[in-house]
VOGU-3710 file (C-alpha; in Angstrom, 3 decimals, decimal comma):
1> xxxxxxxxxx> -1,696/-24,238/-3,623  -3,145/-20,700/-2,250  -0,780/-18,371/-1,469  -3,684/-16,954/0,443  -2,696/-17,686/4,065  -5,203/-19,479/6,440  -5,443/-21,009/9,661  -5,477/-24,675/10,514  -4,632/-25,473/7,079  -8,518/-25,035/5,873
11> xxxxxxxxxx> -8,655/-25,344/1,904  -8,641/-21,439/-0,244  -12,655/-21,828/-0,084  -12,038/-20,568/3,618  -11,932/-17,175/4,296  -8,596/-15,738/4,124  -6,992/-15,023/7,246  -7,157/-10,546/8,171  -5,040/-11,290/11,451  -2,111/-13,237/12,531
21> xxxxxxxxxx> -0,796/-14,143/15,856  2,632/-13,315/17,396  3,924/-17,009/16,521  2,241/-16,892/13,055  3,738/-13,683/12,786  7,044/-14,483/13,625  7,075/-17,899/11,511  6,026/-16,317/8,144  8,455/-13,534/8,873  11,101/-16,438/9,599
31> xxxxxxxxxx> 11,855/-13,995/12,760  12,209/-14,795/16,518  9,288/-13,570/18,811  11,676/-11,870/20,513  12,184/-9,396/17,701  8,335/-8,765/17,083  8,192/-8,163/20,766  11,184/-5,680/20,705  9,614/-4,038/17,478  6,178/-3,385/19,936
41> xxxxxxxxxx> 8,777/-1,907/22,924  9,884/0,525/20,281  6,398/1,610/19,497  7,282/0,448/15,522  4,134/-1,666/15,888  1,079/-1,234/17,692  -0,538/-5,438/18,318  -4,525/-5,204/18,118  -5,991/-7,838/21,013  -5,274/-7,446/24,728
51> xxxxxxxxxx> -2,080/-6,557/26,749  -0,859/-10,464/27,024  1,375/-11,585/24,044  -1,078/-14,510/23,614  -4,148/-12,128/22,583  -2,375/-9,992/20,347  -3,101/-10,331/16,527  -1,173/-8,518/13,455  -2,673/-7,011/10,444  -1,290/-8,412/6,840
61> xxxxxxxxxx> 0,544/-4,633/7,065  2,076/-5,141/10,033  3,127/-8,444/9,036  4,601/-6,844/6,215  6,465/-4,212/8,313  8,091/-6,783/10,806  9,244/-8,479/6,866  11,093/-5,313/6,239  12,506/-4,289/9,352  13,862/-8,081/9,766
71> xxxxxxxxxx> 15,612/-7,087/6,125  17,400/-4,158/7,117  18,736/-5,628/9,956  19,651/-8,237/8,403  21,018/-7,166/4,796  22,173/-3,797/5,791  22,562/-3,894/9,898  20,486/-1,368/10,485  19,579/-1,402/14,114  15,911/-1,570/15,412
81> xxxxxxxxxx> 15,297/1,939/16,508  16,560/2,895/12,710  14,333/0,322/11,559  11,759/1,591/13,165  12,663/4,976/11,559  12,824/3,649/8,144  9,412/2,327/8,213  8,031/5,630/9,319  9,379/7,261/6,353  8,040/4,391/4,252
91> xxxxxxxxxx> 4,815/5,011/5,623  4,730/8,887/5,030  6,301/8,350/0,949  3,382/6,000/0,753  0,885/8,241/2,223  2,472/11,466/0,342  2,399/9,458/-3,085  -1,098/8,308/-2,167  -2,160/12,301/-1,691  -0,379/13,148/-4,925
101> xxxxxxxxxx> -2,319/10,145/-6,967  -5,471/11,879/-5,491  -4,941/14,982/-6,084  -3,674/14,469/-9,541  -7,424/12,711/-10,401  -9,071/15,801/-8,770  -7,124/18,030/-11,112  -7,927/16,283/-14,656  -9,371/17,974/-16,930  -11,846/16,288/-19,333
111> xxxxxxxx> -11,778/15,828/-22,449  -12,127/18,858/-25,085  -15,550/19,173/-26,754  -15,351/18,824/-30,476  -14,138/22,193/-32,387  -17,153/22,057/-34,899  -19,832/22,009/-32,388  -19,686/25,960/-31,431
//
């Protein structure tokens, strides 16, 4: 079995699914609607598609964030506009991490020529 999610439960030869719905969102989260919706009114997500619930669609990220913020709510009751906070900070340790990773490649210096060939 693929642990590849796709729609309409097509085979793994399928391509694999970029974008999830509000219900597919909230079922593979194991999360109300409710709380994705109240996660968009606190600008801790940002749907892609239209302005009707119907038409919006999730990245795999997002998915991922509405996963994390259902966590700390539920394992440490942190509230949604801390939640919200939380995966701000996430985002910017990721991003500073990401800069520091790049910058450390930038800065490596190659390997020493031989001592004998002067």
């Amino acid at each position: 079995m693929s642990t590849t999610p796709t729609r309409g439960g097509l085979e793994a030869a399928t391509e694999p699914v970029t974008e999830l719905t509000l219900l597919e969102v909230s079922r593979c989260c194991a999360v109300q609607t409710g709380f994705v919706i109240e996660m968009i009114e606190e600008g801790a997500l940002s749907p892609m598609g239209g302005s009707a619930p119907e038409s919006w669609r999730f990245s795999m990220v997002q998915t991922h964030q509405v996963m994390v913020a259902a966590r700390l709510q539920r394992d440490l009751g942190v509230n949604l506009p801390g939640a919200a906070l939380a995966l701000q900070l996430l985002d910017e340790v990721e991003t500073l991490r990401a800069q520091i990773t790049a910058a450390a490649v930038a800065t490596a210096t190659p390997a020493a020529p031989d001592a004998d060939r002067a």
